[in-house]
C-alpha positions as CSV (number, residue, x, y, z in Angstrom):
1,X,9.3,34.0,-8.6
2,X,5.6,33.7,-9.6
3,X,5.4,30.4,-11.8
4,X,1.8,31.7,-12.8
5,X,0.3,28.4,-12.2
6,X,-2.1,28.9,-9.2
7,X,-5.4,27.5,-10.2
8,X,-3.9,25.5,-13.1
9,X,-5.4,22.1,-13.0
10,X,-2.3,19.0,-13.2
11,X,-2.6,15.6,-13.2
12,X,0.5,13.7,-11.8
13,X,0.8,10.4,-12.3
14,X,2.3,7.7,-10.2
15,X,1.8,10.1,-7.3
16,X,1.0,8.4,-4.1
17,X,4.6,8.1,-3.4
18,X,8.7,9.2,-4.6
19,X,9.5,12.1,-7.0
20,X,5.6,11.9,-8.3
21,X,4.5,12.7,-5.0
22,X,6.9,15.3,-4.6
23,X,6.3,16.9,-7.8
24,X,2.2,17.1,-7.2
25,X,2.9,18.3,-3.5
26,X,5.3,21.2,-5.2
27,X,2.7,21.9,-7.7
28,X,-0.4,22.1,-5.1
29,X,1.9,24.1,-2.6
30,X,2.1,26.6,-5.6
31,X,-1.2,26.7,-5.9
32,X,-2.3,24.1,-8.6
33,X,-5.4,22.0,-8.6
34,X,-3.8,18.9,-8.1
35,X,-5.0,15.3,-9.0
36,X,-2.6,12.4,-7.7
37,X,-2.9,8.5,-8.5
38,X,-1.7,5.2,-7.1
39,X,-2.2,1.8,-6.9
40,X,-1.8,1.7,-3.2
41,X,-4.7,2.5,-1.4
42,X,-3.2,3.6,2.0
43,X,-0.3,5.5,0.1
44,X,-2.8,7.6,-1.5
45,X,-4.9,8.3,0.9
46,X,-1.5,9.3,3.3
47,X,-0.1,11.6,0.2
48,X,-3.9,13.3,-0.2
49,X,-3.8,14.0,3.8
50,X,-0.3,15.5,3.3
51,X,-1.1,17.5,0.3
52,X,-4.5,18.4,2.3
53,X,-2.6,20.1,5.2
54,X,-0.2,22.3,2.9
55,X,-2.9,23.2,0.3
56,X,-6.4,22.6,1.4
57,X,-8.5,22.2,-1.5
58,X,-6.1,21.6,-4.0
59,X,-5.9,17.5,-4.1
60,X,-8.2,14.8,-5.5
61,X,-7.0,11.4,-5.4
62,X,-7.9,7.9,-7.5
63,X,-6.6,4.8,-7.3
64,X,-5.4,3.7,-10.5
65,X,-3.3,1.1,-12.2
66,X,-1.8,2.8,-15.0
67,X,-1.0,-0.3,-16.9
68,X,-5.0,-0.4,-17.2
69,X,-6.4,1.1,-20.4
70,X,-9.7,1.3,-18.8
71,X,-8.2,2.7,-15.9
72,X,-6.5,5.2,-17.3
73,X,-9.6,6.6,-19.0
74,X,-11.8,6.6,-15.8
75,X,-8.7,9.0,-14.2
76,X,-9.0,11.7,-17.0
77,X,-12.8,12.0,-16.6
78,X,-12.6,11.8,-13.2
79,X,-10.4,14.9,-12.9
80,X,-12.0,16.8,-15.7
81,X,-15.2,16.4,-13.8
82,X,-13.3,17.1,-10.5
83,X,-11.6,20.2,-11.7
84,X,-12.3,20.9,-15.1
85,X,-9.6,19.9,-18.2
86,X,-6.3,19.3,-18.0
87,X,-3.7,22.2,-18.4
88,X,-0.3,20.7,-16.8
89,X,0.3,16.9,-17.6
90,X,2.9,15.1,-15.6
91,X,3.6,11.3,-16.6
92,X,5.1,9.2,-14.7
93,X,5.3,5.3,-13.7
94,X,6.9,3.2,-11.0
95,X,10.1,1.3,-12.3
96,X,10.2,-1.6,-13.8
97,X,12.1,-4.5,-12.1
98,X,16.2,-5.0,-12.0
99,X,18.1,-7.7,-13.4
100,X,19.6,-8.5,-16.4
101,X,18.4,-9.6,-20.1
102,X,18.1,-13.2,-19.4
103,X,16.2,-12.9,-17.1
104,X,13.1,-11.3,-18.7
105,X,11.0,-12.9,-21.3
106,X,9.0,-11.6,-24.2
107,X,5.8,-11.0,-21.8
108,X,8.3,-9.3,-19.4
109,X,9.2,-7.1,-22.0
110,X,5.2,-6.2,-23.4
111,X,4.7,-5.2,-19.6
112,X,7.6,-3.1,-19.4
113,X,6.6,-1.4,-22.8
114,X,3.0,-0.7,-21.6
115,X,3.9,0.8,-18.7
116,X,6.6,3.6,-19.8
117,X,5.4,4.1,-22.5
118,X,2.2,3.3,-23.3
119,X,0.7,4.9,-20.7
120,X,2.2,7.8,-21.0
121,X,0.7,8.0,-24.7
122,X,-2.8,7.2,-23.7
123,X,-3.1,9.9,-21.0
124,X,-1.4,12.5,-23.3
125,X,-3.8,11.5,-26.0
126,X,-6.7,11.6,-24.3
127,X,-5.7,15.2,-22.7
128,X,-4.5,16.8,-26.0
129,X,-7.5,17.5,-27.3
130,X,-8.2,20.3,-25.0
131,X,-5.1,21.5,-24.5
132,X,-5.0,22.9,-28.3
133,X,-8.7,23.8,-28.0
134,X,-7.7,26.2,-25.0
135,X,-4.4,27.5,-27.2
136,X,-1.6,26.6,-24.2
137,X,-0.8,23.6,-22.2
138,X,2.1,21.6,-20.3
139,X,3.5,17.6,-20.8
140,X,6.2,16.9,-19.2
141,X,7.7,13.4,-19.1
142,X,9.6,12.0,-16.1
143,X,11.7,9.6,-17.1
144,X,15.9,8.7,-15.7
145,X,19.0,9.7,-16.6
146,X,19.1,6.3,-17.8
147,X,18.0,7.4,-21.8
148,X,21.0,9.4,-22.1
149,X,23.9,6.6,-19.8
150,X,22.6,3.3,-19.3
151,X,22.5,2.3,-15.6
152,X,23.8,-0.6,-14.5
153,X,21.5,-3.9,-14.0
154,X,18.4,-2.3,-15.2
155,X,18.3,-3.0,-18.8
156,X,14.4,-2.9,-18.8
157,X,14.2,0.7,-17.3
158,X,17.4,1.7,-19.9
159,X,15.9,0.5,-23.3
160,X,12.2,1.3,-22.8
161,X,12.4,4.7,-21.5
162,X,14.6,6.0,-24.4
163,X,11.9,6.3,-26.2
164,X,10.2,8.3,-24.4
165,X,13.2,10.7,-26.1
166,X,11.9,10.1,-29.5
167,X,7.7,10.9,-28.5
168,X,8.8,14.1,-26.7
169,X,10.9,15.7,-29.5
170,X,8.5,14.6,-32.0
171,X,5.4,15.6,-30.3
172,X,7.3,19.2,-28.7
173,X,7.4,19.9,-32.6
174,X,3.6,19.1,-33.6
175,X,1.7,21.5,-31.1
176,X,4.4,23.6,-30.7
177,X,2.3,26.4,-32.4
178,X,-0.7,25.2,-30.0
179,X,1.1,26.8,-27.3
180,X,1.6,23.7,-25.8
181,X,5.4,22.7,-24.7
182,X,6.9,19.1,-24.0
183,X,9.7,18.4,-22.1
184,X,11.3,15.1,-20.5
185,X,12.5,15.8,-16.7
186,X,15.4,12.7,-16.6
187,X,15.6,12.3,-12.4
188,X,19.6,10.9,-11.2
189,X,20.2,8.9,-8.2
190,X,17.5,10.4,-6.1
191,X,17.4,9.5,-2.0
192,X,13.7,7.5,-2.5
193,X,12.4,3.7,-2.1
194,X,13.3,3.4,-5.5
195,X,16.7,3.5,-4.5
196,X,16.3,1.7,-1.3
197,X,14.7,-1.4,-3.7
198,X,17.9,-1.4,-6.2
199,X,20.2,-1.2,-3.2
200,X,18.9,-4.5,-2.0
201,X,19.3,-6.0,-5.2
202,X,22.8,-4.9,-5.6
203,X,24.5,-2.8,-2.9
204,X,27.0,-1.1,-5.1
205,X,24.2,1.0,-5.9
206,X,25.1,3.3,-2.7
207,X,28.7,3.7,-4.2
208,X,27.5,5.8,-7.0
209,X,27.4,8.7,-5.0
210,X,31.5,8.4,-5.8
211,X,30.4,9.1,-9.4
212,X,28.5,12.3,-8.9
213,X,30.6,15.2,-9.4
214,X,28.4,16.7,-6.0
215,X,28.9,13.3,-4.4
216,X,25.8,12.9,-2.5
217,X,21.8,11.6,-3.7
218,X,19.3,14.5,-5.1
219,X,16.7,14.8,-2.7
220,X,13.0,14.5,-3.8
221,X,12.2,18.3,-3.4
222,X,15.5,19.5,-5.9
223,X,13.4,17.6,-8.7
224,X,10.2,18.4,-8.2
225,X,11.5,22.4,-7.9
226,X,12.7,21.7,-11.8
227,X,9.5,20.1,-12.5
228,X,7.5,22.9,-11.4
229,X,9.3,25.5,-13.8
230,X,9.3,23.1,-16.7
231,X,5.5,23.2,-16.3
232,X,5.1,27.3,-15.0
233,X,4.4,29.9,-17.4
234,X,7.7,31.3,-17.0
235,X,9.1,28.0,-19.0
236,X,6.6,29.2,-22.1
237,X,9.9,28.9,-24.7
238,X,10.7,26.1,-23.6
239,X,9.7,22.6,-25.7
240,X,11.3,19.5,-27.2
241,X,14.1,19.5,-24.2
242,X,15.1,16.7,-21.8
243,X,16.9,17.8,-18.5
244,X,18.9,15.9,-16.1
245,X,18.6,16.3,-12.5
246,X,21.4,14.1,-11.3
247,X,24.4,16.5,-9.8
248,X,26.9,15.7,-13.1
249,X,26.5,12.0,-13.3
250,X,25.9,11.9,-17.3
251,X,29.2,12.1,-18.7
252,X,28.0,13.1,-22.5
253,X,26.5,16.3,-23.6
């Protein structure tokens, strides 16, 4: 299937490493003009090299911390003037921490808020413009299965990210007639570090695997194939929708 998104430029956020990496390396692979971020230097230079062998041509990298409002500016200009203005928009962060209310305090909380959220409002801001100048454009969230089932010892990651829900429905509606679609990608129990980092906190976490109906962990490159459809031209009536890639694990509807 032709996704018709070769030469497309995407920015990817949180992409030097886990389901971000995977998603840009997907999207370059496909023939995207690709820009990836990170706040580790030797991870993003590795994921560049990577991306470099598949796709030559088709990566920039910039260190960033996305938490950073003046941070996140310098990455849009730097991959408008890299190559050229945004037409796929990927957000994305690291986690937050685990543990359980208690243990977070009002600053904890500001930090959490900035980073799911905030950034992910910033970037799309800043990239909108052009988007409904050109008449067509895709945002797509990444957020967890966690907005629709809580998960267990991560209220931070559970009540922040819902709202992510709330921007995407909301915004899918405005520049709908743009062209432009918006769609949350909600990742399950995925085999990355992420995983590895939440096992060590509590070791139960490798028993969920009992409660997904296909009892095993989604690998990286199942996620980033839905990612790269959600943001193709073949998924052009498609806005306003948040899909799970977790194998069954959300009970609800």
């Amino acid at each position: 299937m032709d996704l018709g998104i070769q030469n497309k430029v995407a920015l990817v956020l949180a992409s030097s490493k886990g389901l971000g990496k995977a998603v840009a390396m997907e999207l370059a692979t496909e023939g995207a003009s690709v820009v990836i971020c990170g706040n580790d230097q030797k991870s993003l230079a590795e994921t560049e090299a990577e991306i470099q062998a598949i796709a030559p041509g088709k990566v920039a990298a910039f260190f960033c911390d996305l938490t950073d409002e003046i941070q996140r500016k310098r990455l849009v200009e730097f991959s408008v003037k890299t190559f050229g203005n945004i037409e796929i928009l990927v957000t994305n962060t690291g986690g937050p921490p685990a543990g359980p209310f208690e243990q977070f305090d009002l600053e904890d909380w500001k930090g959490f808020f900035n980073l799911l959220f905030l950034s992910a409002v910033d970037i799309i801001k800043q990239v909108l413009p052009s988007m409904k100048q050109k008449g067509a454009g895709r945002i797509l969230c990444m957020s967890s299965v966690a907005v629709k089932q809580p998960a267990n010892n991560l209220i931070s990651s559970n009540a922040v990210r819902t709202s992510i829900l709330g921007l995407v429905k909301s915004l899918s509606s405005e520049v709908a007639p743009y062209g432009i679609t918006v769609n949350n990608l909600m990742p399950g129990f995925t085999n990355t570090t992420r995983i590895q980092y939440l096992a060590e906190k509590d070791p139960s976490v490798y028993k969920i695997k009992e409660e997904i109906p296909m009892k095993r962990l989604a690998t990286t490159s199942e996620f980033a194939a839905a990612a790269a459809f959600l943001v193709s031209e073949r998924a052009s009536y498609i806005t306003g929708q948040s899909l799970a890639v977790d194998g069954g694990w959300i009970r609800g509807h």
